[in-house]
C-alpha positions as CSV (number, residue, x, y, z in Angstrom):
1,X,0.0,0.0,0.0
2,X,2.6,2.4,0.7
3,X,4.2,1.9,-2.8
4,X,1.0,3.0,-4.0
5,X,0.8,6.1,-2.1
6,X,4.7,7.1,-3.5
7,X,3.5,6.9,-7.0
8,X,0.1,8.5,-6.5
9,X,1.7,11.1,-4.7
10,X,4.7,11.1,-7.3
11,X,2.2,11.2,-10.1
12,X,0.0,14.1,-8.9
13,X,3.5,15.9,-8.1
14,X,5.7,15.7,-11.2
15,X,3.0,18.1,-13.4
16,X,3.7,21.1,-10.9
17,X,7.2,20.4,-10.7
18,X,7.5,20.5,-14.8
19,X,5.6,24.0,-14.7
20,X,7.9,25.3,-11.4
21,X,11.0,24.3,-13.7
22,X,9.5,26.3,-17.0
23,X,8.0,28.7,-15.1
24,X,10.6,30.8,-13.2
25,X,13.5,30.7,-16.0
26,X,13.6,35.0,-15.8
27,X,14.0,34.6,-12.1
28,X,16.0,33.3,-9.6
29,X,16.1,30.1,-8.1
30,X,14.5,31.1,-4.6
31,X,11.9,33.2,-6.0
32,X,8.2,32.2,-6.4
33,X,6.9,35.3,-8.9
34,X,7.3,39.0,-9.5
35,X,6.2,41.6,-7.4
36,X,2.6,42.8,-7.4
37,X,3.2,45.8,-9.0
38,X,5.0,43.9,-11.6
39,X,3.1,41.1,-12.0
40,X,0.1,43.4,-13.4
41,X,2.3,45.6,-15.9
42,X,3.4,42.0,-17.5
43,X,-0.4,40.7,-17.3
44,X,-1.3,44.2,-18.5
45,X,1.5,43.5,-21.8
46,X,0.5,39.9,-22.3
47,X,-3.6,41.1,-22.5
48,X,-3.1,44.0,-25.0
49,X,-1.2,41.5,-26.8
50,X,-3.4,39.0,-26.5
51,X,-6.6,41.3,-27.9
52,X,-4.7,42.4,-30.5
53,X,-3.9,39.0,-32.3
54,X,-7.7,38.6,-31.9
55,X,-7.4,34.5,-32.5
56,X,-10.6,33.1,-30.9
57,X,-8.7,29.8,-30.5
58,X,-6.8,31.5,-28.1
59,X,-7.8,31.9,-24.6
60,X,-7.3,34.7,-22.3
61,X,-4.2,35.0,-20.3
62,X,-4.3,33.9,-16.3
63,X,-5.6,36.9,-14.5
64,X,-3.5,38.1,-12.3
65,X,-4.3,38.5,-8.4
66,X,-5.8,41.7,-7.1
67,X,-4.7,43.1,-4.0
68,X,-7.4,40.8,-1.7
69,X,-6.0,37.9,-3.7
70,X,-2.7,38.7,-3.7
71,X,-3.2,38.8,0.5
72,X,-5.5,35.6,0.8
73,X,-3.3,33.2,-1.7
74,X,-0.5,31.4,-0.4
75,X,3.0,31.6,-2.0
76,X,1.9,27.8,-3.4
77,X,-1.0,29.8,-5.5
78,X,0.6,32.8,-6.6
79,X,3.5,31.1,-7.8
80,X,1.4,28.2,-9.4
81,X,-0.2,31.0,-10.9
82,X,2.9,32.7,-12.0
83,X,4.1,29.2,-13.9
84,X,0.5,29.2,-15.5
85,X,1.3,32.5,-16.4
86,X,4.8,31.6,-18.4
87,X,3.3,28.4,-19.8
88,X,0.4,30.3,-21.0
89,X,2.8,32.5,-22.8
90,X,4.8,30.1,-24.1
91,X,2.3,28.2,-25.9
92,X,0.5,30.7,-27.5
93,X,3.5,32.6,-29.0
94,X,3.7,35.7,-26.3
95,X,7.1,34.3,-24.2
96,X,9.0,37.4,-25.3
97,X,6.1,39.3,-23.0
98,X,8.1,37.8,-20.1
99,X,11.1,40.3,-19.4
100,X,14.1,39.0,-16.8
101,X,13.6,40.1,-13.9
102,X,15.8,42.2,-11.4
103,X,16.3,41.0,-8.0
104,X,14.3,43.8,-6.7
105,X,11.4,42.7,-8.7
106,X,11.1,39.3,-7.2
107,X,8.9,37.9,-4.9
108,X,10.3,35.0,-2.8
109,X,7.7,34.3,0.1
């Protein structure tokens, strides 16, 4: 039984782990997202790019966390959100939308 439990637990662990290591390439190793403030001006870049390629196949980006959100989400949620973020970008054509980001920028819990 508790060889099942290591692969069911291994199993529902490894997608979150592929995002976290795709995710956070612009930032360092410690840090969970960008900063608030920073967060929105990239989510604010990655919309107005997004409604001006006007592809219905495409959906919107990941909304980014308001101030109430940002307060009641863990660091688990904001920086699963973050990676969904980056993936988002990534597969619809809009990773150059994701600048590197300075230390100071950085969110790390």
């Amino acid at each position: 039984m508790q060889d099942v439990k290591r692969v069911i637990e291994k199993v529902q662990k490894q997608p979150f782990e592929l995002i976290h290591q795709k995710g956070n390439k612009n930032m360092s190793e410690k840090a969970l997202c960008p900063l608030l403030h920073i967060w929105r001006q990239v989510y604010s870049d990655l919309e107005e790019a997004y409604q001006k390629k006007n592809d219905p196949s495409i959906p919107a980006p990941p909304i980014v966390y308001n101030m109430q959100g940002w307060m009641l989400s863990s660091d688990d949620q904001k920086e699963l959100r973050w990676n969904n973020t980056c993936e988002w970008a990534r597969e619809h054509g809009f990773e150059d939308l994701i600048p590197e980001f300075d230390e100071n920028d950085q969110y790390s819990g």
